[in-house]
TIFI-29010 format. One record per residue (C-alpha): z negated, y negated, x; residue in three letters. Coordinates in steps of 0.1 Angstrom, whole numbers, plus 5000, padded with zeros to 4 digits. Example, Ala and Ser with C-alpha at 12.3 -4.5 7.8 and 13.67 -1.06 7.14 Angstrom:
TIFI-29010
z / y / x / rest
4922 / 5045 / 5123 / ALA .
4929 / 5011 / 5137 / SER .
//
This chain:
TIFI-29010
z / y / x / rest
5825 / 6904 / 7121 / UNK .
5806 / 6940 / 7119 / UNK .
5770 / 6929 / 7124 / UNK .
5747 / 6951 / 7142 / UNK .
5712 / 6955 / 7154 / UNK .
5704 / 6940 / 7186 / UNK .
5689 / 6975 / 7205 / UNK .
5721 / 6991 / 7195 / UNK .
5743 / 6969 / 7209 / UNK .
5719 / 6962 / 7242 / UNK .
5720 / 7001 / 7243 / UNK .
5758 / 7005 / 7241 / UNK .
5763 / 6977 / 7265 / UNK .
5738 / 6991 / 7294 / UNK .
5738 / 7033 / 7283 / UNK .
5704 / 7039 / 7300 / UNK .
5702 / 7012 / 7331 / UNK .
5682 / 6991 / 7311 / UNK .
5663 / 6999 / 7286 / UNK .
5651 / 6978 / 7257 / UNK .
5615 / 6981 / 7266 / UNK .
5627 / 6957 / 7294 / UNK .
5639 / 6931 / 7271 / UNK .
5614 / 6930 / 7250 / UNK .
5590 / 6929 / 7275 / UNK .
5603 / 6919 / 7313 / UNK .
5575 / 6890 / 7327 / UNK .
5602 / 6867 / 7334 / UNK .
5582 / 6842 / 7360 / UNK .
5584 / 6878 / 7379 / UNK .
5620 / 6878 / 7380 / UNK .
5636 / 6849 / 7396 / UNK .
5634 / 6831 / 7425 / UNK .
5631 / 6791 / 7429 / UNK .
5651 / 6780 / 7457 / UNK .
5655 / 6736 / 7463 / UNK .
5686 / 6723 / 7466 / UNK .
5694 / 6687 / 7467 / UNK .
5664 / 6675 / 7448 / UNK .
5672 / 6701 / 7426 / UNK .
5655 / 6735 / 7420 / UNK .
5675 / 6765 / 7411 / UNK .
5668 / 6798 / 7399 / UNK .
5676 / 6829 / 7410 / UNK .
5674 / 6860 / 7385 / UNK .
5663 / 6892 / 7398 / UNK .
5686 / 6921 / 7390 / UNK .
5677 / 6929 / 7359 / UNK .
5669 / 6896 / 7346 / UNK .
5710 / 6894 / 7353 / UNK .
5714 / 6926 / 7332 / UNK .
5698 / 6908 / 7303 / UNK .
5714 / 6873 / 7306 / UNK .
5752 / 6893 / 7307 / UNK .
5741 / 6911 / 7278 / UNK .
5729 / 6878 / 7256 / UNK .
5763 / 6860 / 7272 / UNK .
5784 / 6888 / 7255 / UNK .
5766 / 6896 / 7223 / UNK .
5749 / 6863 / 7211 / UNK .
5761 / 6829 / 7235 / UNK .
5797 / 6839 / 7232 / UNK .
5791 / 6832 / 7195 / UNK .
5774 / 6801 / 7190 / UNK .
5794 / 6774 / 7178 / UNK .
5807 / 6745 / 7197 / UNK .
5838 / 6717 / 7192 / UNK .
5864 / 6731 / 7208 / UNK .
5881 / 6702 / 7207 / UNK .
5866 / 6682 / 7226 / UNK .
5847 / 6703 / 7246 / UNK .
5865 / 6723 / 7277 / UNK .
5838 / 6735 / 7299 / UNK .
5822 / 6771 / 7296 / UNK .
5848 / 6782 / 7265 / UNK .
5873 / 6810 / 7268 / UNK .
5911 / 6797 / 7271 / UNK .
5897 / 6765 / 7280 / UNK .
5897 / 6748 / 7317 / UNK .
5892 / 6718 / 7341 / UNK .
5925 / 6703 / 7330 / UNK .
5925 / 6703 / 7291 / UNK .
5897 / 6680 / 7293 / UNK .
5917 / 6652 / 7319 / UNK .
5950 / 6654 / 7303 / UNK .
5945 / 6642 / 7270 / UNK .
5937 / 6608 / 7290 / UNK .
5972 / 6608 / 7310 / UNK .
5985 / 6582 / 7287 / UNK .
5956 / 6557 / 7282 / UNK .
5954 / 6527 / 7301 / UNK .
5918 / 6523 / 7304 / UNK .
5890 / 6553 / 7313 / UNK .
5852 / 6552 / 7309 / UNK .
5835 / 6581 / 7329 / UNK .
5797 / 6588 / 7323 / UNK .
5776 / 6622 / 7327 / UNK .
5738 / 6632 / 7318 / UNK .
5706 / 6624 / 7341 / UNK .
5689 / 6656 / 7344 / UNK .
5717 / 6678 / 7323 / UNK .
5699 / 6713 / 7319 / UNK .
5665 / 6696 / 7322 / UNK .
5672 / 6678 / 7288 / UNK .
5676 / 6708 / 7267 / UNK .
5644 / 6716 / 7257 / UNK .
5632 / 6751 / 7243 / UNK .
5629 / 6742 / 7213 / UNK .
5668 / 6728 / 7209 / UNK .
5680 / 6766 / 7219 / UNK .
5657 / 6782 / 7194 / UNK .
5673 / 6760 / 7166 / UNK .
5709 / 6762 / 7176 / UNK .
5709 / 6801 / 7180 / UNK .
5691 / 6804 / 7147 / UNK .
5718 / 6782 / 7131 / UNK .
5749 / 6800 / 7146 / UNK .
5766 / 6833 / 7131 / UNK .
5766 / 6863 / 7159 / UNK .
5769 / 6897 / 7159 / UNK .
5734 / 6905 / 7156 / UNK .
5720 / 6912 / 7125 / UNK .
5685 / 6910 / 7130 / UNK .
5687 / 6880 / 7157 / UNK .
5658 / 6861 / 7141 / UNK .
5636 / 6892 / 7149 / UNK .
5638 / 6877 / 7186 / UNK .
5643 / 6841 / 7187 / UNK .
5612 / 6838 / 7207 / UNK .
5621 / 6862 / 7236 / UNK .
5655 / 6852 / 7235 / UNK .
5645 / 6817 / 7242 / UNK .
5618 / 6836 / 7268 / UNK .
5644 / 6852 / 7286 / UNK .
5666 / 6823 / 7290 / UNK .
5642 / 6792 / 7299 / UNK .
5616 / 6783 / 7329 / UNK .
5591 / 6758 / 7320 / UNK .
5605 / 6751 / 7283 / UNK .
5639 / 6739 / 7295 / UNK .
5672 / 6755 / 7308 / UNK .
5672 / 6761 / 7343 / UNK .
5703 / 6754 / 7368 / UNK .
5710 / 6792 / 7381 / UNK .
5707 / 6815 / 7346 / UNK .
5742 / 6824 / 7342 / UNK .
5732 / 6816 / 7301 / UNK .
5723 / 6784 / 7308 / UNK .
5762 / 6769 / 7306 / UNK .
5771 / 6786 / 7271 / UNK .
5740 / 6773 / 7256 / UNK .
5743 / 6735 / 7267 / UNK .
5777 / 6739 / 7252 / UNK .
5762 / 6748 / 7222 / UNK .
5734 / 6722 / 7222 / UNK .
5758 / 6693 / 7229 / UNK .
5776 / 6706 / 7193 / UNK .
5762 / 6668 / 7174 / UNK .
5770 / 6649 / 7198 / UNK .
5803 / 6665 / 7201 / UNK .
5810 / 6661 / 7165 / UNK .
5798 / 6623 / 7164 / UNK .
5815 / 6609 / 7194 / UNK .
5846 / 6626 / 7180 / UNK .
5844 / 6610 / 7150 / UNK .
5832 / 6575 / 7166 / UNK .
5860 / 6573 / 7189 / UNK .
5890 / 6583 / 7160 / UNK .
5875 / 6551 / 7143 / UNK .
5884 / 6532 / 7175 / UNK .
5912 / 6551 / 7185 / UNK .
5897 / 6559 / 7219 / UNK .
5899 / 6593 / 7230 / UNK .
5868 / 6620 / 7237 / UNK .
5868 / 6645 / 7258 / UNK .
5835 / 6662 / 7278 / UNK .
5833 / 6688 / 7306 / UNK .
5798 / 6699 / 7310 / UNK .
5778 / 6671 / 7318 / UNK .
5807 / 6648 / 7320 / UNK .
5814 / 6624 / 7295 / UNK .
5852 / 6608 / 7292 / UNK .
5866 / 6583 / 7270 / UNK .
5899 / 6563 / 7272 / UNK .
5917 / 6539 / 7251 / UNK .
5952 / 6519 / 7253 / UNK .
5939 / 6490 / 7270 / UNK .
5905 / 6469 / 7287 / UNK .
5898 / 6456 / 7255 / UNK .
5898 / 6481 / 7235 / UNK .
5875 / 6498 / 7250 / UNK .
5845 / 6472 / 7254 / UNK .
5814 / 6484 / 7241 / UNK .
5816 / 6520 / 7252 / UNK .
5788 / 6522 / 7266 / UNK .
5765 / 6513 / 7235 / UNK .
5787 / 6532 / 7218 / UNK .
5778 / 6566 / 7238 / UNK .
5742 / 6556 / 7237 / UNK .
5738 / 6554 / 7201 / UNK .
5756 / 6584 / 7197 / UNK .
5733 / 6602 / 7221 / UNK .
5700 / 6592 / 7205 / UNK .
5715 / 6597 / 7169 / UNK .
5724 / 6635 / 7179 / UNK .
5705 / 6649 / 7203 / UNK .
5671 / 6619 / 7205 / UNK .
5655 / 6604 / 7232 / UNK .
5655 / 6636 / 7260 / UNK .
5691 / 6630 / 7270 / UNK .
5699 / 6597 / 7290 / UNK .
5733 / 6588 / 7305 / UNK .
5733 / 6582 / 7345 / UNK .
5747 / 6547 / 7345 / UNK .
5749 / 6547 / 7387 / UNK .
5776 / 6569 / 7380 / UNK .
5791 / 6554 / 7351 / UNK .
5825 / 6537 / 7358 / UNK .
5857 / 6522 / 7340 / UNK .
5891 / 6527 / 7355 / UNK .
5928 / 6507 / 7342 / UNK .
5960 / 6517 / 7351 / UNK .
5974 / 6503 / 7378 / UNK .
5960 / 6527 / 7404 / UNK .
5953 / 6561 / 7404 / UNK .
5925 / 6574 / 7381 / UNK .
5903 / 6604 / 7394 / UNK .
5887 / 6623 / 7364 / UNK .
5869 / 6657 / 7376 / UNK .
5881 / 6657 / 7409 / UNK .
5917 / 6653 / 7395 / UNK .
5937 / 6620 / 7393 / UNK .
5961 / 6609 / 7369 / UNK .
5989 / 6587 / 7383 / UNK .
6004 / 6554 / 7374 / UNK .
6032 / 6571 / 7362 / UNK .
6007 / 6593 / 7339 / UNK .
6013 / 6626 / 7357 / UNK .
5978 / 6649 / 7364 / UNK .
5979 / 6661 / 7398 / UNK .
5950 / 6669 / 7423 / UNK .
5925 / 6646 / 7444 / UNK .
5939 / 6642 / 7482 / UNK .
5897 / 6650 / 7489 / UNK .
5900 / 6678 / 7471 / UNK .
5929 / 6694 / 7487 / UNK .
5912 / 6689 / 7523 / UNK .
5884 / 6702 / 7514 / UNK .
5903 / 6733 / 7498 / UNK .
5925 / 6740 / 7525 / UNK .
5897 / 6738 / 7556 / UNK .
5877 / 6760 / 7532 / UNK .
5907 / 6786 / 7529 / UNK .
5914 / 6780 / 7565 / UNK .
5876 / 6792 / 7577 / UNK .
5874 / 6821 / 7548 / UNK .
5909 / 6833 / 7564 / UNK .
5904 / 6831 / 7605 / UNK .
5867 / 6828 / 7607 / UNK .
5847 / 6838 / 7575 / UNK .
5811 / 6843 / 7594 / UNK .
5811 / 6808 / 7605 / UNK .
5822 / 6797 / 7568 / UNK .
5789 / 6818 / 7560 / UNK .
5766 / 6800 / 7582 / UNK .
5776 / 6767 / 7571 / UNK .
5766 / 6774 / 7535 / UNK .
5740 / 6799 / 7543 / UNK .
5724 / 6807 / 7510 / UNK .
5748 / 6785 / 7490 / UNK .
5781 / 6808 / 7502 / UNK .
5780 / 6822 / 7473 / UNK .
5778 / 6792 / 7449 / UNK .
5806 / 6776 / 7473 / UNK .
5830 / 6802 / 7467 / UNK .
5831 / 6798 / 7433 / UNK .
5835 / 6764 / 7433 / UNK .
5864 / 6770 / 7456 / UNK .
5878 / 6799 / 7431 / UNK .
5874 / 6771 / 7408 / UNK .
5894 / 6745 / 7421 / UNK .
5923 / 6767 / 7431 / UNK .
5924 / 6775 / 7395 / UNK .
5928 / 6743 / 7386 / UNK .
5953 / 6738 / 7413 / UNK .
5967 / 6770 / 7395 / UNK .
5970 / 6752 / 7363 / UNK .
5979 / 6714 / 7369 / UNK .
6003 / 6719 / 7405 / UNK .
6024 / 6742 / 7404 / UNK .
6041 / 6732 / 7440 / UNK .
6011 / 6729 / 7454 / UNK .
5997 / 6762 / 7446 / UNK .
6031 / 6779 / 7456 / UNK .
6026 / 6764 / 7495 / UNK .
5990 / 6773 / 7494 / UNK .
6004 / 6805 / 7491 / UNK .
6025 / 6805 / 7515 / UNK .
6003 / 6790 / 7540 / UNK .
5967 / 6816 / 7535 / UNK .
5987 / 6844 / 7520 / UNK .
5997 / 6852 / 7483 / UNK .
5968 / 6880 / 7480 / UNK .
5942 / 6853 / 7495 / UNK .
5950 / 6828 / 7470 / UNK .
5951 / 6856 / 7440 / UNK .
5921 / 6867 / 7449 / UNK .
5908 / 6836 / 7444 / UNK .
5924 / 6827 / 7409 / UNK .
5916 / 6862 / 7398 / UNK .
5877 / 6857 / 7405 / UNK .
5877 / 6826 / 7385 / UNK .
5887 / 6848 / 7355 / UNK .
5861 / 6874 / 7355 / UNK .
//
């Protein structure tokens, strides 16, 4: 890897829209918006805050390191289904995820991590503490920075690597996709003592911010259909899509094809956000059902659902 100073590469990536000067010194609380959503605030870059967060994506996030074998969410060449289907054959799955995901990951964690990881930036440690400026509200990542993904990704790295480890031990089998945790084993009682399992993994690797949300913890067995990431693996051990997911898919496509303003108003300022999801999904429809996606096709039009998968992989 050629190594490079970071204004040369911000100024080859840009040419003269942005200037450095704005990166080194942009008042971020200026440039984004807090909008509620569910409880939830997220955070709207300005413009050119964007600018700067597609420029530390491509030169310095891109880079940091993460397991990529366990981990499926946010990574290049990896989707939805790599994560489920390593699980088709178990007879028994645990399903966790993270209270407060991006809220957990303090400043301080993304400092450390991209000061420990090898990118193309020669003089990175020149501007830890902007990066981390640029990329935080309040001293944690914020839902709505387009940098906020490939960082958690990053800052999950130990627990990653000590679940992995923890679960070949027991033969179970690890898998995460974002904030969700899966882990499956041959049978009921093999399995016992996840749970404690996960939590001393969590505080061993990453301490006391990060707590599992045990109201939506649950353990599944074969014998009836097992939905993991709004897929669901069958008795038979074939991955296919969630019936929920395909109605909510199809009256989505149906509204964006005959009557896209109303599809508008219903999500109002979300639209946006919903659309992707929606790309999302018809990737993974893309990827896991192959029949399916050929008579959604048919149905809303070959270009319709291309557009779609082709948005996803921008």
């Amino acid at each position: 890897m050629t190594r490079k100073p970071l204004q040369q590469l911000f100024d080859a990536l840009h040419r003269n829209k942005f200037s450095f000067e704005e990166f080194l010194h942009l008042r971020v609380e200026d440039h984004y918006e807090e909008v509620p959503w569910r409880g939830r605030a997220i955070y709207k870059p300005s413009k050119t805050l964007k600018a700067l967060h597609v420029f530390l994506n491509s030169f310095v996030f891109e880079y940091l390191s993460v397991n990529d074998r366990t981990s499926f969410a946010y990574r290049k060449g990896a989707a939805l289904p790599d994560a489920v289907t390593p699980h088709a054959n178990s007879r028994a799955v645990y399903q966790t995820d993270f209270k407060k995901f991006f809220d957990s990951i303090t400043a301080s964690r993304v400092r450390s991590v991209i000061a420990e990881s090898s990118t193309p930036v020669e003089d990175i440690h020149n501007y830890l503490d902007r990066i981390v400026e640029l990329t935080t509200v309040k001293g944690r990542l914020p839902i709505g920075f387009s940098t906020s993904p490939l960082l958690s990704n990053a800052c999950l790295r130990p627990l990653d690597d000590l679940l992995e480890r923890e679960c070949e031990q027991r033969s179970w089998i690890y898998s995460r996709y974002a904030d969700d945790i899966i882990i499956s084993a041959q049978g009921l009682d093999g399995i016992k003592g996840v749970e404690c399992v996960i939590e001393k993994c969590i505080n061993d690797s990453l301490g006391e911010d990060f707590k599992i949300n045990h109201s939506k913890s649950r353990l599944t067995t074969v014998g009836r259909n097992i939905k993991i990431l709004g897929l669901v693996i069958l008795p038979s051990g074939r991955v296919t899509i969630d019936k929920e997911i395909r109605k909510k898919v199809e009256w989505q496509l149906h509204y964006f094809v005959t009557d896209k303003a109303r599809l508008e108003k219903i999500y109002d300022e979300n639209f946006d956000e919903e659309l992707k999801r929606l790309s999302g999904y018809i990737s993974h429809i893309y990827a896991v059902d192959e029949l399916y996606f050929e008579k959604l096709q048919r149905k809303f039009g070959t270009t319709v659902i291309d557009s779609f998968l082709h948005r996803t992989a921008q």
